[in-house]
N, C-alpha and C positions, 0 to 999 in steps of 0.2 A: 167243261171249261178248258180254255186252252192254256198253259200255264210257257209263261215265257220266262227264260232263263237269262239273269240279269250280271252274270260273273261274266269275266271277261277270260277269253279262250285260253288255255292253260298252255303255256309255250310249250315248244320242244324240247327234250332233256336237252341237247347240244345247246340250243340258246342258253339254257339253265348254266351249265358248267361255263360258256363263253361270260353272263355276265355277272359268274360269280370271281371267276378269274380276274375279272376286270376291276371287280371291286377290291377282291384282294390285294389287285396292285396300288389303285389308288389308297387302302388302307397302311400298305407297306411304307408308302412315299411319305405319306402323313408325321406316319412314327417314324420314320428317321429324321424329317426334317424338326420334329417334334425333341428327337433324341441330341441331334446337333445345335437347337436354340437353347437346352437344357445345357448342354456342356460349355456353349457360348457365356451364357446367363453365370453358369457358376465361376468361368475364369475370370469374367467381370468382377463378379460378388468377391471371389479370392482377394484379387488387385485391388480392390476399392477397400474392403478390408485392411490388408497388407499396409494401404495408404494410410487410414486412419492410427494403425499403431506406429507406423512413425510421423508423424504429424503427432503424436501425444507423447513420444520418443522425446522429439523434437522441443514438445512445449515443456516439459517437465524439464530437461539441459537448460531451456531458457530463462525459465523458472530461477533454479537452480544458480541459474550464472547470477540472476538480477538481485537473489537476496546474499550473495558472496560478496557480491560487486557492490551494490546500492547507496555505498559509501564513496565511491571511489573518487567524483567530483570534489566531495567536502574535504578528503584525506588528502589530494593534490593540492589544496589552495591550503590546504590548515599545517601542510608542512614549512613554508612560507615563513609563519607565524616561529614556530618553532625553531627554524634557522634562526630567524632573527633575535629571540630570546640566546639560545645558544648564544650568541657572538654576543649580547651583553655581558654572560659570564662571563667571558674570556679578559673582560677588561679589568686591567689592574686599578686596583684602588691607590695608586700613586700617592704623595702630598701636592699634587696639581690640584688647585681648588675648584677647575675646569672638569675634571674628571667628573666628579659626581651629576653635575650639571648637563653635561653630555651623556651622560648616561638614562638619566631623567628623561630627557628627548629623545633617546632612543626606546625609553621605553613606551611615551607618548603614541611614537611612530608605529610602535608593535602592534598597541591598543588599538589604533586608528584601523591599521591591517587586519587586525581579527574582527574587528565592528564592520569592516567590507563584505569580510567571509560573511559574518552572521547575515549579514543585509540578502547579501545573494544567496544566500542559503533560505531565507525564511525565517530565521531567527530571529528575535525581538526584545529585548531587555524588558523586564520586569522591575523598576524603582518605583514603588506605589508610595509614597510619602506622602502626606497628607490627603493621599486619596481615598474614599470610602473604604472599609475593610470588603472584601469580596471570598467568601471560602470557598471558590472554585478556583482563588486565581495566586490566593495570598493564605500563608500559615502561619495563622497567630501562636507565639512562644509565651505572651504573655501579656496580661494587662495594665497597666498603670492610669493614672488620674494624669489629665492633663490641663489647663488653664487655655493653650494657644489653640489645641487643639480636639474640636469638637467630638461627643461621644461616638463610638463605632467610627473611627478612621483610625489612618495609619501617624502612631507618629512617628516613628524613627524603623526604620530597614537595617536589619539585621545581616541579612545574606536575599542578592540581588536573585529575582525571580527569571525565566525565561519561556519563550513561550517560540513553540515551530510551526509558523504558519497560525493557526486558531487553537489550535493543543497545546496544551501547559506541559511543557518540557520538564521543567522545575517549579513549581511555588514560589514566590518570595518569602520568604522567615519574616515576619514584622511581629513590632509591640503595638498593640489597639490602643485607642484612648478608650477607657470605663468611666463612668457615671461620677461622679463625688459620693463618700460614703458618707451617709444622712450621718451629723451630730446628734446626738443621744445626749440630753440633759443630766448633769451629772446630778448625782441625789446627797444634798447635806448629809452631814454626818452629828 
């Protein structure tokens, strides 16, 4: 049998070293360019880094300022208010029977000013008088029997409630009306 030999012819040593040289280079070229998108890649990652801690630098001062500050609208309009109290003390209680009366209007005026603020601020008065008792909204101090005014509501306001926005600032203090306490037959003696 004839046997036929199916490899293919074994280069020359010199071919050998030429395309191993060649490979080396090409492997060389590889790892640097390999080595330089690596150092690229991390001064990105540094910088992007870098960014994010001030960018959280940044929000934290902001932070910072908004609950310092958060006030600062309602404190500029609410000084206003205070001025103007201020210069009611100031007026003497004379024998002008005009004094007091003017005073009264001034202080009218003040109220009007501070019911501004509260308006634009979100604020909202709480007077529940005859209105349903509500204990998310209103703090009953006590109960009494009333005749005008029907069981579980408000009859008289103690101390005026407020509310910012949809949130209860303050409660309003009120007295509830209760039930009539049942007569009990008295017993001869």
């Amino acid at each position: 049998m004839n046997s036929v030999d199916s490899s293919p012819p074994s280069p020359a040593p010199e071919d050998d070293a030429a395309g191993a040289d060649a490979q080396f280079e090409a492997l060389t070229k590889d790892l640097s360019a390999a080595r330089a998108e690596i150092a690229d890649l991390k001064d990105k990652f540094l910088r992007a880094k870098a960014d994010v801690e001030n960018i959280r630098r940044r929000a934290d001062l902001d932070v910072s300022a908004a609950h310092k500050y958060a006030v600062e609208r309602f404190a500029s309009e609410i000084v206003a208010v205070r001025d103007s109290l201020e210069l009611a003390r100031t007026v003497e209680l004379s024998g002008d029977p005009n004094v007091l009366q003017k005073m009264h209007e001034g202080l009218e005026l003040t109220l009007k000013l501070l019911d501004g603020v509260f308006q634009k601020f979100g604020i909202t008065l709480l007077n529940p008088k005859g209105e349903k008792f509500d204990p998310n909204r209103h703090q009953a101090i006590s109960a009494v029997e009333s005749a005008e005014t029907p069981v579980n509501h408000v009859v008289n306001v103690v101390q005026k409630g407020y509310l910012l926005h949809d949130r209860v600032l303050r409660p309003a203090m009120v007295v509830v009306a209760r039930e009539k306490a049942k007569e009990t037959p008295e017993s001869g003696a």
